[in-house]
C-alpha positions as CSV (number, residue, x, y, z in Angstrom):
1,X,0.0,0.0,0.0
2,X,0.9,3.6,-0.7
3,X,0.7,5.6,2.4
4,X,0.9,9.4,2.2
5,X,1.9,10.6,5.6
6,X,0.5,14.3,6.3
7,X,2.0,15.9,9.1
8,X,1.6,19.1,10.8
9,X,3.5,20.3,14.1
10,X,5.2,23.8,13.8
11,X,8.3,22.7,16.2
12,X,10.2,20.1,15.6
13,X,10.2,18.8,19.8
14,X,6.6,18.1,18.9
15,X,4.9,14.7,19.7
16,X,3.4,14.5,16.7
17,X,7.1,14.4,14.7
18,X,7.6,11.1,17.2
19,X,4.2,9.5,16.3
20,X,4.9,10.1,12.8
21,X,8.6,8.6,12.7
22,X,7.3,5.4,14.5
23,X,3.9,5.1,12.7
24,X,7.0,5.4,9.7
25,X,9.6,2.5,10.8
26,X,6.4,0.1,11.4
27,X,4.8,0.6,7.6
28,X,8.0,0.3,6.1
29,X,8.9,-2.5,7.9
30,X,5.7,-4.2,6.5
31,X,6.4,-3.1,2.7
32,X,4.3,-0.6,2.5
33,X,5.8,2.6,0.1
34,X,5.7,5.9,2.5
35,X,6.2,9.9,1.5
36,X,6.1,12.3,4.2
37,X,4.7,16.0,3.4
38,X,5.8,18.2,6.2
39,X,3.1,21.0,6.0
40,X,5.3,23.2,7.8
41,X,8.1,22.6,6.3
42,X,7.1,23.7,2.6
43,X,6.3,27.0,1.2
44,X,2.5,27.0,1.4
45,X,0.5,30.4,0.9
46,X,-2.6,30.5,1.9
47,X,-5.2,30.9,-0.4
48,X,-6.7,34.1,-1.9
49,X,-8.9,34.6,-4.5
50,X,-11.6,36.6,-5.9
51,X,-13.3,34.1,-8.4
52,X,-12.6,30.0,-7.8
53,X,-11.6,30.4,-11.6
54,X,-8.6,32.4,-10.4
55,X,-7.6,29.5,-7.9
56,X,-3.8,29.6,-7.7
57,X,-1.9,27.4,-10.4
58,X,1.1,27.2,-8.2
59,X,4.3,24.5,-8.8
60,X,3.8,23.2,-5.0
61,X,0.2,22.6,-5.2
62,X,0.9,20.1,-8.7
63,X,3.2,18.4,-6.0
64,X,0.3,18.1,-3.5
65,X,-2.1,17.0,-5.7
66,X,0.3,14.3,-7.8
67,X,0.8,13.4,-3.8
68,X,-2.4,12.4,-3.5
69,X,-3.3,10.9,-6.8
70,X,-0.1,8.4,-5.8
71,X,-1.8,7.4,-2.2
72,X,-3.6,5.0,-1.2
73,X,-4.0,6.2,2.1
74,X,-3.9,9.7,3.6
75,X,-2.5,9.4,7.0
76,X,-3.1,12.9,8.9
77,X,-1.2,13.7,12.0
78,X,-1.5,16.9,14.0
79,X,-2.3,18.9,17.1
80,X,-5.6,19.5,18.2
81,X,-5.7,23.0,18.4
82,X,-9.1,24.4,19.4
83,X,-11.2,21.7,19.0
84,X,-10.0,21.5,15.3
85,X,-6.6,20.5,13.2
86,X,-4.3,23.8,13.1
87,X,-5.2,26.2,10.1
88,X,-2.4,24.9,8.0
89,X,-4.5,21.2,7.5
90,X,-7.3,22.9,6.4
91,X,-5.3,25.1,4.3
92,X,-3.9,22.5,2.3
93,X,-7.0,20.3,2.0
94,X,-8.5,23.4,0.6
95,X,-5.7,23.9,-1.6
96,X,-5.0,19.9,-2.8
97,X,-8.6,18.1,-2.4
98,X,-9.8,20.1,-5.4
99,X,-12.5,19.2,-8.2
100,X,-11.5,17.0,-11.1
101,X,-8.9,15.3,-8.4
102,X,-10.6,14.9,-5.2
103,X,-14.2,15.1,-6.8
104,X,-16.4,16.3,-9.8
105,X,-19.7,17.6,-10.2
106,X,-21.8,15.9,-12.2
107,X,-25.8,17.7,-12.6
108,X,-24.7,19.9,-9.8
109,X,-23.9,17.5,-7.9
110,X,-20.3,15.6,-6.3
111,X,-18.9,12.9,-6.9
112,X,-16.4,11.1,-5.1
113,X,-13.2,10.5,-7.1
114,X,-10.9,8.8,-4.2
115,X,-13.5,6.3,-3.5
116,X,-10.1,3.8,-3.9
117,X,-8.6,5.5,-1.2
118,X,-8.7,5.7,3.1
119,X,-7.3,8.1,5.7
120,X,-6.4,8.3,9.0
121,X,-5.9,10.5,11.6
122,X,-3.6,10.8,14.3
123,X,-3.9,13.9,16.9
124,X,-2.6,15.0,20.4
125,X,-4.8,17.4,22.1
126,X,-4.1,19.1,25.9
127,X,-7.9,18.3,26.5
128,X,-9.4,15.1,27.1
129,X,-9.2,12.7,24.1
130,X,-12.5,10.9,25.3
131,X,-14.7,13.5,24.1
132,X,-13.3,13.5,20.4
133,X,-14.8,9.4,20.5
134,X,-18.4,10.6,21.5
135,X,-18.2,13.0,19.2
136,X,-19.2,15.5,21.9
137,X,-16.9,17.7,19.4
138,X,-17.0,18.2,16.0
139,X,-13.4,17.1,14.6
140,X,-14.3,13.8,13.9
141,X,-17.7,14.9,12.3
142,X,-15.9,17.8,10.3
143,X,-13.4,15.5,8.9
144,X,-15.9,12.3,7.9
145,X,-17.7,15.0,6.0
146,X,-14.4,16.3,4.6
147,X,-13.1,12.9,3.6
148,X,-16.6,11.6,2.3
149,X,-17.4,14.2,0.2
150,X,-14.4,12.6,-1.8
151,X,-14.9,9.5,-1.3
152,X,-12.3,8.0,1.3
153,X,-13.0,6.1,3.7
154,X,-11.9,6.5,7.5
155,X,-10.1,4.0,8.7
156,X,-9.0,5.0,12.2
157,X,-9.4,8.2,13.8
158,X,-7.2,8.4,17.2
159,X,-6.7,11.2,19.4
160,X,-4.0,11.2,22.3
161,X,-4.9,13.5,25.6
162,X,-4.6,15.5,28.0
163,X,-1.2,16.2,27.8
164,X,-1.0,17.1,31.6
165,X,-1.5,13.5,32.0
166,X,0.5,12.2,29.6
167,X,3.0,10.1,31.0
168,X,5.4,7.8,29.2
169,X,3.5,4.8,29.6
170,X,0.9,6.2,28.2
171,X,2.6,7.5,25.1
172,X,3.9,3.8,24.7
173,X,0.7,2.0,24.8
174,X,-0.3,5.0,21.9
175,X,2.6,4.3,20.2
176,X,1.9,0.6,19.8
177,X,-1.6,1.3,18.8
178,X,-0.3,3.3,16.0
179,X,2.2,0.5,14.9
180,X,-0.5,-1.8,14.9
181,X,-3.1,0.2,12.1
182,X,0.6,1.2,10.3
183,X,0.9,-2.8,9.3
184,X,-2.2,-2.8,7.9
Protein backbone atom coordinates (compact mmCIF):
# COMPACT_ATOMS: atom_id res chain seq x y z
CA UNK A 1 0.00 0.00 0.00
CA UNK A 2 0.91 3.65 -0.74
CA UNK A 3 0.67 5.59 2.44
CA UNK A 4 0.88 9.42 2.17
CA UNK A 5 1.87 10.58 5.58
CA UNK A 6 0.46 14.35 6.32
CA UNK A 7 2.00 15.89 9.11
CA UNK A 8 1.64 19.10 10.82
CA UNK A 9 3.49 20.30 14.08
CA UNK A 10 5.19 23.80 13.78
CA UNK A 11 8.25 22.70 16.25
CA UNK A 12 10.23 20.09 15.64
CA UNK A 13 10.18 18.79 19.75
CA UNK A 14 6.57 18.13 18.85
CA UNK A 15 4.92 14.73 19.71
CA UNK A 16 3.41 14.48 16.66
CA UNK A 17 7.10 14.37 14.71
CA UNK A 18 7.60 11.15 17.24
CA UNK A 19 4.15 9.51 16.27
CA UNK A 20 4.87 10.13 12.81
CA UNK A 21 8.63 8.59 12.67
CA UNK A 22 7.31 5.41 14.48
CA UNK A 23 3.94 5.06 12.72
CA UNK A 24 6.95 5.42 9.67
CA UNK A 25 9.60 2.50 10.82
CA UNK A 26 6.41 0.08 11.39
CA UNK A 27 4.84 0.60 7.57
CA UNK A 28 8.01 0.29 6.11
CA UNK A 29 8.90 -2.48 7.95
CA UNK A 30 5.67 -4.18 6.51
CA UNK A 31 6.43 -3.14 2.73
CA UNK A 32 4.33 -0.55 2.53
CA UNK A 33 5.80 2.57 0.12
CA UNK A 34 5.67 5.93 2.50
CA UNK A 35 6.20 9.86 1.47
CA UNK A 36 6.07 12.27 4.20
CA UNK A 37 4.67 15.95 3.45
CA UNK A 38 5.82 18.24 6.18
CA UNK A 39 3.11 20.98 5.95
CA UNK A 40 5.25 23.23 7.84
CA UNK A 41 8.08 22.60 6.26
CA UNK A 42 7.10 23.71 2.57
CA UNK A 43 6.32 26.98 1.25
CA UNK A 44 2.45 26.99 1.43
CA UNK A 45 0.46 30.38 0.92
CA UNK A 46 -2.61 30.54 1.90
CA UNK A 47 -5.20 30.91 -0.40
CA UNK A 48 -6.66 34.07 -1.94
CA UNK A 49 -8.86 34.62 -4.55
CA UNK A 50 -11.58 36.63 -5.94
CA UNK A 51 -13.27 34.13 -8.40
CA UNK A 52 -12.56 30.03 -7.81
CA UNK A 53 -11.61 30.36 -11.63
CA UNK A 54 -8.58 32.43 -10.36
CA UNK A 55 -7.61 29.49 -7.90
CA UNK A 56 -3.78 29.57 -7.70
CA UNK A 57 -1.88 27.36 -10.39
CA UNK A 58 1.09 27.20 -8.25
CA UNK A 59 4.26 24.52 -8.79
CA UNK A 60 3.82 23.23 -4.98
CA UNK A 61 0.21 22.55 -5.21
CA UNK A 62 0.89 20.12 -8.65
CA UNK A 63 3.15 18.40 -6.00
CA UNK A 64 0.25 18.08 -3.46
CA UNK A 65 -2.11 16.98 -5.71
CA UNK A 66 0.29 14.35 -7.81
CA UNK A 67 0.83 13.44 -3.79
CA UNK A 68 -2.45 12.42 -3.46
CA UNK A 69 -3.31 10.88 -6.82
CA UNK A 70 -0.10 8.36 -5.79
CA UNK A 71 -1.76 7.38 -2.21
CA UNK A 72 -3.58 5.00 -1.24
CA UNK A 73 -3.97 6.22 2.12
CA UNK A 74 -3.94 9.67 3.58
CA UNK A 75 -2.52 9.38 7.05
CA UNK A 76 -3.06 12.95 8.86
CA UNK A 77 -1.16 13.67 11.97
CA UNK A 78 -1.54 16.86 14.03
CA UNK A 79 -2.30 18.85 17.11
CA UNK A 80 -5.55 19.49 18.16
CA UNK A 81 -5.68 23.03 18.44
CA UNK A 82 -9.11 24.43 19.39
CA UNK A 83 -11.16 21.75 18.98
CA UNK A 84 -9.97 21.45 15.34
CA UNK A 85 -6.64 20.55 13.16
CA UNK A 86 -4.27 23.82 13.10
CA UNK A 87 -5.25 26.20 10.11
CA UNK A 88 -2.37 24.93 7.95
CA UNK A 89 -4.46 21.20 7.54
CA UNK A 90 -7.31 22.92 6.36
CA UNK A 91 -5.34 25.11 4.31
CA UNK A 92 -3.91 22.49 2.31
CA UNK A 93 -6.96 20.30 2.00
CA UNK A 94 -8.49 23.36 0.63
CA UNK A 95 -5.73 23.86 -1.63
CA UNK A 96 -4.96 19.90 -2.78
CA UNK A 97 -8.60 18.05 -2.42
CA UNK A 98 -9.78 20.07 -5.45
CA UNK A 99 -12.48 19.20 -8.21
CA UNK A 100 -11.54 17.03 -11.13
CA UNK A 101 -8.93 15.30 -8.39
CA UNK A 102 -10.58 14.87 -5.23
CA UNK A 103 -14.20 15.14 -6.77
CA UNK A 104 -16.37 16.33 -9.84
CA UNK A 105 -19.73 17.60 -10.19
CA UNK A 106 -21.78 15.92 -12.23
CA UNK A 107 -25.85 17.74 -12.57
CA UNK A 108 -24.65 19.95 -9.85
CA UNK A 109 -23.90 17.47 -7.93
CA UNK A 110 -20.35 15.64 -6.28
CA UNK A 111 -18.93 12.87 -6.87
CA UNK A 112 -16.39 11.09 -5.11
CA UNK A 113 -13.24 10.47 -7.11
CA UNK A 114 -10.93 8.84 -4.17
CA UNK A 115 -13.52 6.30 -3.48
CA UNK A 116 -10.07 3.83 -3.89
CA UNK A 117 -8.57 5.47 -1.18
CA UNK A 118 -8.73 5.72 3.08
CA UNK A 119 -7.32 8.08 5.66
CA UNK A 120 -6.36 8.28 8.96
CA UNK A 121 -5.93 10.45 11.60
CA UNK A 122 -3.62 10.81 14.32
CA UNK A 123 -3.86 13.91 16.89
CA UNK A 124 -2.59 15.02 20.37
CA UNK A 125 -4.75 17.38 22.05
CA UNK A 126 -4.06 19.06 25.93
CA UNK A 127 -7.90 18.27 26.51
CA UNK A 128 -9.40 15.12 27.06
CA UNK A 129 -9.21 12.73 24.10
CA UNK A 130 -12.46 10.92 25.32
CA UNK A 131 -14.68 13.49 24.13
CA UNK A 132 -13.31 13.47 20.36
CA UNK A 133 -14.76 9.39 20.49
CA UNK A 134 -18.36 10.63 21.52
CA UNK A 135 -18.16 12.96 19.20
CA UNK A 136 -19.25 15.51 21.89
CA UNK A 137 -16.92 17.65 19.42
CA UNK A 138 -17.04 18.24 16.00
CA UNK A 139 -13.38 17.12 14.59
CA UNK A 140 -14.32 13.81 13.95
CA UNK A 141 -17.73 14.92 12.34
CA UNK A 142 -15.89 17.84 10.33
CA UNK A 143 -13.44 15.53 8.94
CA UNK A 144 -15.91 12.26 7.87
CA UNK A 145 -17.74 15.04 5.97
CA UNK A 146 -14.38 16.35 4.61
CA UNK A 147 -13.06 12.90 3.61
CA UNK A 148 -16.61 11.57 2.31
CA UNK A 149 -17.43 14.16 0.17
CA UNK A 150 -14.40 12.65 -1.82
CA UNK A 151 -14.90 9.45 -1.27
CA UNK A 152 -12.34 7.95 1.34
CA UNK A 153 -12.98 6.09 3.75
CA UNK A 154 -11.92 6.48 7.54
CA UNK A 155 -10.10 4.01 8.69
CA UNK A 156 -9.00 4.99 12.17
CA UNK A 157 -9.44 8.16 13.75
CA UNK A 158 -7.16 8.44 17.21
CA UNK A 159 -6.70 11.15 19.39
CA UNK A 160 -4.04 11.19 22.35
CA UNK A 161 -4.86 13.46 25.57
CA UNK A 162 -4.59 15.51 28.01
CA UNK A 163 -1.23 16.21 27.84
CA UNK A 164 -0.96 17.09 31.62
CA UNK A 165 -1.53 13.50 32.03
CA UNK A 166 0.45 12.21 29.64
CA UNK A 167 2.99 10.14 30.98
CA UNK A 168 5.44 7.80 29.18
CA UNK A 169 3.50 4.81 29.59
CA UNK A 170 0.86 6.17 28.21
CA UNK A 171 2.61 7.49 25.07
CA UNK A 172 3.92 3.79 24.71
CA UNK A 173 0.71 2.04 24.84
CA UNK A 174 -0.26 5.01 21.86
CA UNK A 175 2.60 4.32 20.16
CA UNK A 176 1.87 0.58 19.81
CA UNK A 177 -1.64 1.34 18.76
CA UNK A 178 -0.29 3.29 16.01
CA UNK A 179 2.17 0.55 14.86
CA UNK A 180 -0.48 -1.76 14.90
CA UNK A 181 -3.07 0.15 12.06
CA UNK A 182 0.64 1.16 10.32
CA UNK A 183 0.91 -2.80 9.32
CA UNK A 184 -2.21 -2.84 7.94
Amino acid sequence: MKKLIIKAHPSPQGLTHRLVDEFVLEAEKSFHQVKILDLYAEDMDFLKFENESELPRKPEMKKYRELLAWADEFVFFFPVWWYDSPSIVKNFYDSAFVSHLAFVYESSLPTPLFKDKQSQFICTSGGPGFLYDFRLLPLKRVWHHRMAFCGAKIRNFLVLGPKSRRAEERIEKFICKIKKIAQK
